[in-house]
N, C-alpha and C positions, 0 to 999 in steps of 0.2 A: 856130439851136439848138445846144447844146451835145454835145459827142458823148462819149461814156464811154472812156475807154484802160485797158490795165491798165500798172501799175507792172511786176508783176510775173505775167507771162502765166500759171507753173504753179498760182498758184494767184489767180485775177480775183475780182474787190471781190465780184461777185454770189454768190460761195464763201463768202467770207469771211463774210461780212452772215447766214449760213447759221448761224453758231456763237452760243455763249451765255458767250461770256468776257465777264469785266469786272472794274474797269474798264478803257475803253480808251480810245486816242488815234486822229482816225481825221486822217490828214494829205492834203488833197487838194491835188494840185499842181493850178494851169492854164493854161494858155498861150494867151493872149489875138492876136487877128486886129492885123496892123498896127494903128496907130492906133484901137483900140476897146480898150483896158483903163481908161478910166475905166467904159464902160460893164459891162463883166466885173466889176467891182468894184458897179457899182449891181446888178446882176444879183444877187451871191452878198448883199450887204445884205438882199434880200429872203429870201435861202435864209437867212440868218441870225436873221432877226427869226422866222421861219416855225418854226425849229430850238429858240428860245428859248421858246419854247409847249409844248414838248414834252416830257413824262416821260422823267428821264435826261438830259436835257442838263444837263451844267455850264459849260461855257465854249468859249468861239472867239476865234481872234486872225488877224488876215488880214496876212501880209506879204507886201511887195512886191519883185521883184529891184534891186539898184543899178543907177545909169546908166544909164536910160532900159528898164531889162528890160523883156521882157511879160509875166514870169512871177509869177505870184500862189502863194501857198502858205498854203491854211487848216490851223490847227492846232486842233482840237474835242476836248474831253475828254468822255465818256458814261461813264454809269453800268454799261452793258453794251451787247453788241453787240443784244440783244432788241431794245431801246430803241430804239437806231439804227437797227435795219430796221425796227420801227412807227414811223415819223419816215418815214422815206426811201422805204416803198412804198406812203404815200398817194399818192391820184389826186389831190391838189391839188398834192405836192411835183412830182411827174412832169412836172406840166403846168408846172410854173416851170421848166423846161428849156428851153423857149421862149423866154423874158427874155433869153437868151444870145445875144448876137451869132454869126451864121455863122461857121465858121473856129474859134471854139472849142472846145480840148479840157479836158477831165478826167481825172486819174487818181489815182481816190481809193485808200487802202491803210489797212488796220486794224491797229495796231502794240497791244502792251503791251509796260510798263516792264520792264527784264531789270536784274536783282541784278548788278554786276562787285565782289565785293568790294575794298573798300579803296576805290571809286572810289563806287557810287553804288547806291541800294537800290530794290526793285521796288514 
């Protein structure tokens, strides 16, 4: 089973999932068990098909690290964070936690776009 990390401990995903911004990106790193990131990868396939059912969802991109990494990194774009926590506190998504090879970590984090003038718009 997959175990949950925070990115960033002061303020942990289950906070986050708490607000009503949007839209947002929500980027979840994962660090796959020696030799089990194909299977990390069939695992989050289901959390993606699962995710694409769901009001608010717009898109998902799963990269992978160079040279043999174990690190995976989904980048998911939602219509709000609402959205995202009705998605992500069904008892069906919970139980696909499971699907995750032992060893498995998560650490998902809830970003929106920030304005830098002259460079790039929110």
């Amino acid at each position: 089973m997959i175990q949950l990390a925070h990115l960033d401990e002061s303020i942990p995903y289950r906070q986050q999932l708490q607000g009503e911004e949007g839209p947002i990106v929500l980027i979840n790193t994962f660090t796959a068990p020696d030799g089990k990131v194909d299977e990390v990868v069939e695992a989050w396939k289901w959390d993606a098909q699962y995710f694409q059912k769901q009001p608010g969802y717009i898109s998902a991109q799963l990269h992978r690290g160079t040279a043999g990494s174990r690190v995976l990194v989904n980048v998911a774009v939602w219509e709000s964070v609402a959205q995202l926590r009705a998605a992500f506190s069904t008892e069906e998504f919970q139980k696909a936690r499971s699907h995750y090879p032992d060893g498995s970590f998560s650490y998902p984090h809830i970003f929106q776009k920030v304005a830098v003038e002259g460079v790039c718009v929110a």
